[in-house]
C-alpha positions as a Markdown table, in Angstrom:
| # | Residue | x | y | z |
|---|---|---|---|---|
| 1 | Unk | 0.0 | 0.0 | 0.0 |
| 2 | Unk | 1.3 | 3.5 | -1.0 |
| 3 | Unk | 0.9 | 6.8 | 1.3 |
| 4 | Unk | -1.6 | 8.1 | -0.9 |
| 5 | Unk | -3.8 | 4.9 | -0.7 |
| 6 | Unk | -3.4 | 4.6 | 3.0 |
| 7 | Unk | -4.2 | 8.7 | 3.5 |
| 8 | Unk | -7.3 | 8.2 | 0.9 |
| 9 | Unk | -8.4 | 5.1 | 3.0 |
| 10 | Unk | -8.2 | 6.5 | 6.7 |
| 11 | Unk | -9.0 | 10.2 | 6.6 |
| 12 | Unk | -8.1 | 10.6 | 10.5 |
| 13 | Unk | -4.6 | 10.3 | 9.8 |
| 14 | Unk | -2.4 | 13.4 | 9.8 |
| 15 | Unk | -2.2 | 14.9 | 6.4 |
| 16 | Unk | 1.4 | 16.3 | 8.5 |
| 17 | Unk | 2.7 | 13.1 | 8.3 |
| 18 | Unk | 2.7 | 12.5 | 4.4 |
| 19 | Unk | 6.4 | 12.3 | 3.4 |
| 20 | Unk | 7.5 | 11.4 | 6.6 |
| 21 | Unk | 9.5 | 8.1 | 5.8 |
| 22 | Unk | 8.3 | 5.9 | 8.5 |
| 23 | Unk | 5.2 | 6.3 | 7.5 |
| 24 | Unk | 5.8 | 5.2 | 3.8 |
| 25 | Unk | 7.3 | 2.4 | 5.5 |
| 26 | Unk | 4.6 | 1.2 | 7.6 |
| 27 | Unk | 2.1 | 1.6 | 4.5 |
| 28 | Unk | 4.2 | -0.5 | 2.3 |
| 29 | Unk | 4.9 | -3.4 | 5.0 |
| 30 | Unk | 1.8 | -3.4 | 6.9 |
| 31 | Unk | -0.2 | -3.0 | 3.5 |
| 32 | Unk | -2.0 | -6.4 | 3.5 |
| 33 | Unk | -3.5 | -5.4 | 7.0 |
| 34 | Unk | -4.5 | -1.8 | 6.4 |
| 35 | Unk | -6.3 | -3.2 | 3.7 |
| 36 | Unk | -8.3 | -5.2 | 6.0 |
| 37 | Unk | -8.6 | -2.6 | 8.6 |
| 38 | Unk | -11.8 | -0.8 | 9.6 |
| 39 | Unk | -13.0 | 1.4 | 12.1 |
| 40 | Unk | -15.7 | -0.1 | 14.6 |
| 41 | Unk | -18.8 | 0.9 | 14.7 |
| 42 | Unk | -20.2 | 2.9 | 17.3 |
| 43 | Unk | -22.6 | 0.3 | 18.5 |
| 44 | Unk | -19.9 | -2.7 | 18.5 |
| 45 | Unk | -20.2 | -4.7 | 21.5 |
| 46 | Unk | -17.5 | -7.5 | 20.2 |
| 47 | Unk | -14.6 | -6.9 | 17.7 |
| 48 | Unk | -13.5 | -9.1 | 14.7 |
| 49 | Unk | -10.2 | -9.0 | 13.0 |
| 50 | Unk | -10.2 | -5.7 | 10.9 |
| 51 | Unk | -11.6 | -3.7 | 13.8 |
| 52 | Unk | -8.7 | -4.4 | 16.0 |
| 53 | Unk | -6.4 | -4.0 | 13.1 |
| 54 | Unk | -7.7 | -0.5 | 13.1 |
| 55 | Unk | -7.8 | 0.2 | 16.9 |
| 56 | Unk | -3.9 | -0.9 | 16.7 |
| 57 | Unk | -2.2 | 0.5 | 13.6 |
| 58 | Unk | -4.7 | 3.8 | 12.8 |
| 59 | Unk | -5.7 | 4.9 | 16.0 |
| 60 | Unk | -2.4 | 5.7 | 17.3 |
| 61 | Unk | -2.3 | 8.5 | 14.3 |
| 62 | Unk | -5.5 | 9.7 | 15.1 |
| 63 | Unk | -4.2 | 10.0 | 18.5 |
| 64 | Unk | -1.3 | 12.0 | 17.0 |
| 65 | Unk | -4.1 | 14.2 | 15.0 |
| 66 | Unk | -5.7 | 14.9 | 18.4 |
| 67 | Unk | -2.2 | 16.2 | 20.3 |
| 68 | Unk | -2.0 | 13.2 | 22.7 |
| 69 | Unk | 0.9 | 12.2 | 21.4 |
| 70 | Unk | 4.1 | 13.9 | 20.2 |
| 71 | Unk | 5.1 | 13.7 | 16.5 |
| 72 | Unk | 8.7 | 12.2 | 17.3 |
| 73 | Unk | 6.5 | 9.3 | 19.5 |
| 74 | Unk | 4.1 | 8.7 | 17.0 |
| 75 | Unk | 7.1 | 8.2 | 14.1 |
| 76 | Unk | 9.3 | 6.1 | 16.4 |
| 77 | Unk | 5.8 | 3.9 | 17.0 |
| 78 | Unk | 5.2 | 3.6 | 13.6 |
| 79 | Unk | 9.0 | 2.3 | 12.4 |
| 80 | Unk | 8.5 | -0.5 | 15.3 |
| 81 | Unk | 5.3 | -1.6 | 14.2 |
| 82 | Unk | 6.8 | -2.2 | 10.3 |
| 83 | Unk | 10.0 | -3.3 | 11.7 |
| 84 | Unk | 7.3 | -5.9 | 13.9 |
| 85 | Unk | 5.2 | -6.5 | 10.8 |
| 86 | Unk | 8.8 | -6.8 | 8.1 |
| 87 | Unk | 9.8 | -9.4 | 10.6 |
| 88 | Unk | 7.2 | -11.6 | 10.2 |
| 89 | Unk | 4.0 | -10.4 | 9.3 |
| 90 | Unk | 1.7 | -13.8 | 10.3 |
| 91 | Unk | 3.0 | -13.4 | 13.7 |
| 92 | Unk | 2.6 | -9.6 | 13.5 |
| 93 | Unk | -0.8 | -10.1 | 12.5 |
| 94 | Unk | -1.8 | -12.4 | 15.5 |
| 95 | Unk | -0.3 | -10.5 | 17.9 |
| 96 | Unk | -2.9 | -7.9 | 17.2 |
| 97 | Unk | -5.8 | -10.0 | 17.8 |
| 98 | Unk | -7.3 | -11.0 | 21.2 |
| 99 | Unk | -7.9 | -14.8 | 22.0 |
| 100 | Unk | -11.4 | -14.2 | 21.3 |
| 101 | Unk | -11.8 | -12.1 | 18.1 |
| 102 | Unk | -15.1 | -12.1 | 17.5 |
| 103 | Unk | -15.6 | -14.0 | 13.7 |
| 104 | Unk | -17.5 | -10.6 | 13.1 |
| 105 | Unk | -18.3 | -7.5 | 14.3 |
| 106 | Unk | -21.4 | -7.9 | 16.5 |
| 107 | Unk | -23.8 | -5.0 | 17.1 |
| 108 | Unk | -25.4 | -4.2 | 20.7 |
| 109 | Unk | -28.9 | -4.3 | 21.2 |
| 110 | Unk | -30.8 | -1.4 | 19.4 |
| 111 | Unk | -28.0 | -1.0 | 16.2 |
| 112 | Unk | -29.0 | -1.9 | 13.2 |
């Protein structure tokens, strides 16, 4: 996955972040996930695989976006997770999933 795909994929991220290196990085190597990734719904009660691929590679940028983290943090978290993920990306994969992913997203009562 390219910068520009990732960026047009996940708004929230940090347009600040674009030709940062790290980030190119972590598109390219963590690529097949990203692809899979996606935000939870607000009415999730139980998590499947591309939700927490989302809560752990995207949401740490969006908690750059927000100020809750510094830009130097954010990079440095970014060039471990690829470095993780260029390592050995099945293991990389499983070590962002709970024991009991859900099989799919599950709604709460009331969502649609």
């Amino acid at each position: 996955m390219t910068v520009e795909e990732l960026l047009a994929r996940f708004p929230e991220i940090p347009r600040d972040l674009r030709d940062e290196p790290a980030l190119a990085e972590f598109a390219a190597v963590c690529g097949p996930l990203l692809a899979q990734a996606r935000k939870p719904s607000n009415c999730a009660v139980s998590y499947d695989a591309a939700n927490h691929y989302y809560l752990k590679l995207i949401v740490p940028l969006g908690i750059y976006g927000y100020g809750l983290a510094s830009r130097e943090e954010t990079l440095a978290e970014l060039t471990t997770l690829a470095a993780r993920a260029r390592a050995d990306l099945q293991a990389f994969a499983a070590s962002l999933l709970p024991a009991d992913v859900a099989a799919r997203e599950v709604h709460g009562p009331g969502c649609g």
